[in-house]
C-alpha positions as CSV (number, residue, x, y, z in Angstrom):
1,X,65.4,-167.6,-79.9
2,X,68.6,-166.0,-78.4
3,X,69.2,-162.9,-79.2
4,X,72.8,-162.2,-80.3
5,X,75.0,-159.5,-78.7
6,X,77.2,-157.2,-80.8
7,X,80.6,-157.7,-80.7
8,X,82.0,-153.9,-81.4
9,X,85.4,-154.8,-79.4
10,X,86.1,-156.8,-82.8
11,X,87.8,-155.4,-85.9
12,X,85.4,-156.5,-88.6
13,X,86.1,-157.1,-91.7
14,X,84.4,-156.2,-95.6
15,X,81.9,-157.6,-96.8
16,X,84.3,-159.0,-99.4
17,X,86.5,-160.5,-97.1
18,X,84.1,-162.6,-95.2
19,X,84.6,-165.7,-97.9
20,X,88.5,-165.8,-97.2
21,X,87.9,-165.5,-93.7
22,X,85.4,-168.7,-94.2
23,X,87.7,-170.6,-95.8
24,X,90.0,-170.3,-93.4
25,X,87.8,-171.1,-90.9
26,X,87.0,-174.0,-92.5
27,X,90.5,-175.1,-92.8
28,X,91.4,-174.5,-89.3
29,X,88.7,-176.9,-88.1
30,X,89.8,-179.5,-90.8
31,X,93.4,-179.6,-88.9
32,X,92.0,-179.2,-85.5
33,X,90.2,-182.3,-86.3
34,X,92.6,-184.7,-86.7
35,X,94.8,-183.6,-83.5
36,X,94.9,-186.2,-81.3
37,X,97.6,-185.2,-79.2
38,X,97.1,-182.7,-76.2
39,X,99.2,-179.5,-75.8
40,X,99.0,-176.1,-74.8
41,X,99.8,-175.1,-78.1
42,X,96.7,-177.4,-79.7
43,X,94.7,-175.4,-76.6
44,X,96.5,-171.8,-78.1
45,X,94.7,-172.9,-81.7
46,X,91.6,-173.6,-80.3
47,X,91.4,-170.1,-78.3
48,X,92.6,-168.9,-82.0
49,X,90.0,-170.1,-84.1
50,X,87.4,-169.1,-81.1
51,X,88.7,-165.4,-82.1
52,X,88.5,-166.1,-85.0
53,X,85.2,-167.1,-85.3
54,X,84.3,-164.1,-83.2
55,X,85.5,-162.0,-85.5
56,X,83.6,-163.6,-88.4
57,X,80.6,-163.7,-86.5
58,X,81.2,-159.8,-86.3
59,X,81.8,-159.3,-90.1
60,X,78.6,-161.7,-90.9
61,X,76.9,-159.0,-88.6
62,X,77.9,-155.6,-89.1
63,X,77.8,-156.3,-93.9
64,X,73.8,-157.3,-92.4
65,X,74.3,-161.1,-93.4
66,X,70.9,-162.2,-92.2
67,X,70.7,-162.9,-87.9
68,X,71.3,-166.6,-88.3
69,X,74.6,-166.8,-89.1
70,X,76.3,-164.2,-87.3
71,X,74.9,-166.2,-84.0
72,X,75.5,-169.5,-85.4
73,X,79.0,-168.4,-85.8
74,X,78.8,-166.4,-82.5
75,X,78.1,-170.0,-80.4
76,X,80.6,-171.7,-82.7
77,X,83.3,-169.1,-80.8
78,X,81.6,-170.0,-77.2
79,X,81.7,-173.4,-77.9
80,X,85.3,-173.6,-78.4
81,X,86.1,-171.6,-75.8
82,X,84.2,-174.2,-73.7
83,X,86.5,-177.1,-75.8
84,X,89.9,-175.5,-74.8
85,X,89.0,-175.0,-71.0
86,X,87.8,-179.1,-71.0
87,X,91.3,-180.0,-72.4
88,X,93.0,-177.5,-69.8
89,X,90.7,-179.2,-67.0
90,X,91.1,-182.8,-68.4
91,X,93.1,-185.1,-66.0
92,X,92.3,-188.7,-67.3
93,X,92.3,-189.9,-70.4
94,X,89.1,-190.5,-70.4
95,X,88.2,-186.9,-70.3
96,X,90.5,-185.9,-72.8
97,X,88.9,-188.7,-75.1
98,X,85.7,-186.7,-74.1
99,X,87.2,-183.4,-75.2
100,X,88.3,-184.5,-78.4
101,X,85.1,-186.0,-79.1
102,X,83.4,-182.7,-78.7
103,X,86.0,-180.9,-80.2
104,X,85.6,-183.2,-83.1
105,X,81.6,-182.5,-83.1
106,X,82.3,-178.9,-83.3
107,X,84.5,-178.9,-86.0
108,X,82.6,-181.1,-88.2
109,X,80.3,-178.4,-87.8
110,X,82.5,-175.3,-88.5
111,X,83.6,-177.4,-91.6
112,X,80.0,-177.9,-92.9
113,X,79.1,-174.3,-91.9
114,X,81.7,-172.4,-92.7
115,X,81.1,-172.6,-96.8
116,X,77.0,-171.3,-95.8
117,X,79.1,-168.1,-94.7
118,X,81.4,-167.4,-97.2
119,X,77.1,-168.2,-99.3
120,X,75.5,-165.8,-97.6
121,X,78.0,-163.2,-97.5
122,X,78.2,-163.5,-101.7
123,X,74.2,-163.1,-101.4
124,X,74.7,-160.2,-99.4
125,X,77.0,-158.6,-101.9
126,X,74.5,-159.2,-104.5
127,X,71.4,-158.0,-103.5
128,X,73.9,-154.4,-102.5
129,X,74.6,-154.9,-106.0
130,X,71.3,-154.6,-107.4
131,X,70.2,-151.9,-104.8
132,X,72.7,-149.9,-106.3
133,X,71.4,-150.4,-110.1
């Protein structure tokens, strides 16, 4: 297995936060999904949902969310730095087809993901919870 880098150059957010930040997540992948349209704007919100998952991958990390996520989330954010560089680099339509296809792979996967996060995150906060009792 991999082993996952820190990502300190990241503000982090609480514990609590981690299921908004999810969500969102989630949502962002929902509506990069259905683009079908090329533009350095749709390439803008896919280097912004890379940071973002970056910085949930950081969170997941740092409130001790087991070492699955944070990487899963971790290659979620490489991956979609990988999908905005193919649609920069695409010069047919048959590689921008290609890109969107991917794209589309990797969302479907945020989207199914993304709710295990916000899970394990609430699990987290409840085992702190009862170490506290």
């Amino acid at each position: 297995m991999l082993t996952c880098l820190a990502l300190v150059a990241f503000n982090v957010a609480s514990l609590g936060d981690i299921p908004k930040m999810s969500t969102d997540i989630e949502a962002e992948a929902r509506a990069l999904s259905i683009v079908s349209t090329m533009s350095p704007d749709f390439v803008s919100r896919i280097e912004t949902f890379s940071a973002d998952a970056d910085r949930l991958s950081a969170s997941l990390r740092n409130a001790g969310v087991g070492q699955d996520m944070p990487c899963i989330f971790q290659s979620i954010a490489s991956d979609a730095r990988e999908r905005a560089a193919e649609f920069s680099a695409a010069d047919t339509t048959a590689e921008q087809d290609a890109a969107f296809m991917n794209l589309r792979v990797l969302m479907e996967d945020t989207v199914m993901l993304a709710p295990l996060a916000a899970s394990a995150a609430a699990d987290r906060a409840e085992e702190r919870n009862i170490a506290l009792r």
